[in-house]
C-alpha positions as CSV (number, residue, x, y, z in Angstrom):
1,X,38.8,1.0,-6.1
2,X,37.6,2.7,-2.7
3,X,39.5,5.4,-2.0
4,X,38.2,5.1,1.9
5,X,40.7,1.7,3.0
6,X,42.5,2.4,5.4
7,X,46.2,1.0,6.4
8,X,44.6,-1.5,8.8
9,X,42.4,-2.5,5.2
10,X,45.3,-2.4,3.5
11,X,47.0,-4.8,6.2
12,X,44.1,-7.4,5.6
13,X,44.2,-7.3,2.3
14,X,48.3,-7.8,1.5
15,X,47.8,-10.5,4.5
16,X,45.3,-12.1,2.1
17,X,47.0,-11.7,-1.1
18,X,49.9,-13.3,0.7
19,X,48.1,-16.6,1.6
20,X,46.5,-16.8,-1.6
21,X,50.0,-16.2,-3.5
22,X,51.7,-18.9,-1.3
23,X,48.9,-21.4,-1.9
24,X,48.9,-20.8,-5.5
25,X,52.7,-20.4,-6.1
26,X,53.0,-24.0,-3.9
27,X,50.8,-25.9,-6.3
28,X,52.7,-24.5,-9.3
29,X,56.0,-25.0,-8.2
30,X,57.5,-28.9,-9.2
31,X,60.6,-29.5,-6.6
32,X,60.5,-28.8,-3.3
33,X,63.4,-26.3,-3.7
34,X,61.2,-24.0,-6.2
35,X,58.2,-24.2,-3.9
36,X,60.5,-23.2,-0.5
37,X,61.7,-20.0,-2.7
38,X,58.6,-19.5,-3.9
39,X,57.0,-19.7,0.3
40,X,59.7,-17.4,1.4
41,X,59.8,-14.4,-0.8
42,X,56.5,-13.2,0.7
43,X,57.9,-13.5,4.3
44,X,61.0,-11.0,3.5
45,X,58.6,-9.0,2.0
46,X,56.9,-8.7,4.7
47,X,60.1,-8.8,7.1
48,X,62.3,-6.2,5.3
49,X,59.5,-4.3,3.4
50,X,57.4,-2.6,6.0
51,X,60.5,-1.7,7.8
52,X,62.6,-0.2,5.0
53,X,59.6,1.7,4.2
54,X,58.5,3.4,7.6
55,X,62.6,4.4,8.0
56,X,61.7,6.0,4.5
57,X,59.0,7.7,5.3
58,X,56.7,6.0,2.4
59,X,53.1,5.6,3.0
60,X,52.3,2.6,4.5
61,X,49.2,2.4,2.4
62,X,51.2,2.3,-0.4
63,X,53.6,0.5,-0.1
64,X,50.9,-2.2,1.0
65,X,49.1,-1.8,-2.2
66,X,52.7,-2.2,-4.0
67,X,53.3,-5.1,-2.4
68,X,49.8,-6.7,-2.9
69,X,50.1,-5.8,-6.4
70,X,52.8,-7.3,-6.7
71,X,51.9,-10.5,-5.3
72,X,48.9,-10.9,-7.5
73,X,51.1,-9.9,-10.5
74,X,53.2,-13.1,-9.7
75,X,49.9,-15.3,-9.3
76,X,48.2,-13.8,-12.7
77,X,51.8,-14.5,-14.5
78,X,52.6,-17.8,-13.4
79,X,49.3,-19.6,-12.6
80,X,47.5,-20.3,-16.2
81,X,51.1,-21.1,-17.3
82,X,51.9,-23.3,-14.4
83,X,52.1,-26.4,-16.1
84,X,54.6,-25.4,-18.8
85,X,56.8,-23.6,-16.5
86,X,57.1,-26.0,-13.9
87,X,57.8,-28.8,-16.9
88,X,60.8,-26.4,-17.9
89,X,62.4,-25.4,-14.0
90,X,62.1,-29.5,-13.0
91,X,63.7,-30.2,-17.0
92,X,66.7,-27.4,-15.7
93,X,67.2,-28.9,-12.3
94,X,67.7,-32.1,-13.4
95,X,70.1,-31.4,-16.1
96,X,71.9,-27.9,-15.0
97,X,74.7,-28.4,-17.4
98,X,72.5,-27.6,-20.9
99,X,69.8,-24.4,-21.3
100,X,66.2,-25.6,-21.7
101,X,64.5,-23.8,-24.3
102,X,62.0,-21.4,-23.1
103,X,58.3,-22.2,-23.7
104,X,57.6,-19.2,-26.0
105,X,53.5,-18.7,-25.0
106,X,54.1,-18.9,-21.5
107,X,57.2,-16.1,-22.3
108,X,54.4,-14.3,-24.1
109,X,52.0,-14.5,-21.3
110,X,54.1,-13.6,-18.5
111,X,54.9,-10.7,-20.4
112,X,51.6,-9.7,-21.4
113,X,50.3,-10.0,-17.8
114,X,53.0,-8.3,-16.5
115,X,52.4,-5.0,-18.4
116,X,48.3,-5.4,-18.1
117,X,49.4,-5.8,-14.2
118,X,51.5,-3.1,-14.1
119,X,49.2,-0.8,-16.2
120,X,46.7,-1.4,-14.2
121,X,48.7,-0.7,-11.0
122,X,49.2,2.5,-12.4
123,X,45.8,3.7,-13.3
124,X,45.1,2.7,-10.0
125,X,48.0,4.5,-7.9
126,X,45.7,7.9,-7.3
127,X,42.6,5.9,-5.9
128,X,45.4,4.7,-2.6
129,X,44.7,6.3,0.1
């Protein structure tokens, strides 16, 4: 990763990750309440985020690249899995009263891709400018 982006790069790129994680997370969401939940996390991110982190005193730059991260974590977890997940959250709001059993290879890659996500997050943290 370019360690030359600067915070306006770093602005066009979480505005991009955003778009792309609200397109994606739409399509994989069944119900129309999972995909408004899904719609508005970005927006507080965006709304309570920035501003919590300039009264701080955190880098905006990072705290971009955390939040882009972040968002692409999401899509990497949820999108090749989006099928059997959205199968089990419409199966649990139609019948709230019993536990669906969770699909065990989606657990598994939701996991995995979390800690190759975060790892790589990591290993990436000095490169922010």
């Amino acid at each position: 990763m370019p360690s030359h982006l600067t915070t306006d790069d770093w602005g066009l790129i979480a505005a991009g990750v955003t778009v792309v994680y609200m397109a994606a997370m739409y399509r994989c969401m069944p119900t129309q309440k999972a995909k408004w939940r899904m719609v508005i996390a970005p927006l507080a991110g965006w709304v309570f985020l920035l501003p919590n982190a300039a009264i701080k005193g955190y880098s905006v730059s990072h705290t971009l690249y955390v939040y882009s991260g972040v968002l692409m974590m999401f899509v990497i977890m949820f999108v090749p899995v989006a099928k059997r997940v959205a199968s089990d959250i419409g199966e649990q709001e139609e019948k709230p009263w019993s536990k669906v059993p969770v699909n065990t290879f989606a657990l598994y890659w939701m996991i995995g891709a979390a800690t190759v996500c975060i790892g790589g997050g990591a290993y990436l943290w000095p490169f922010v400018a």
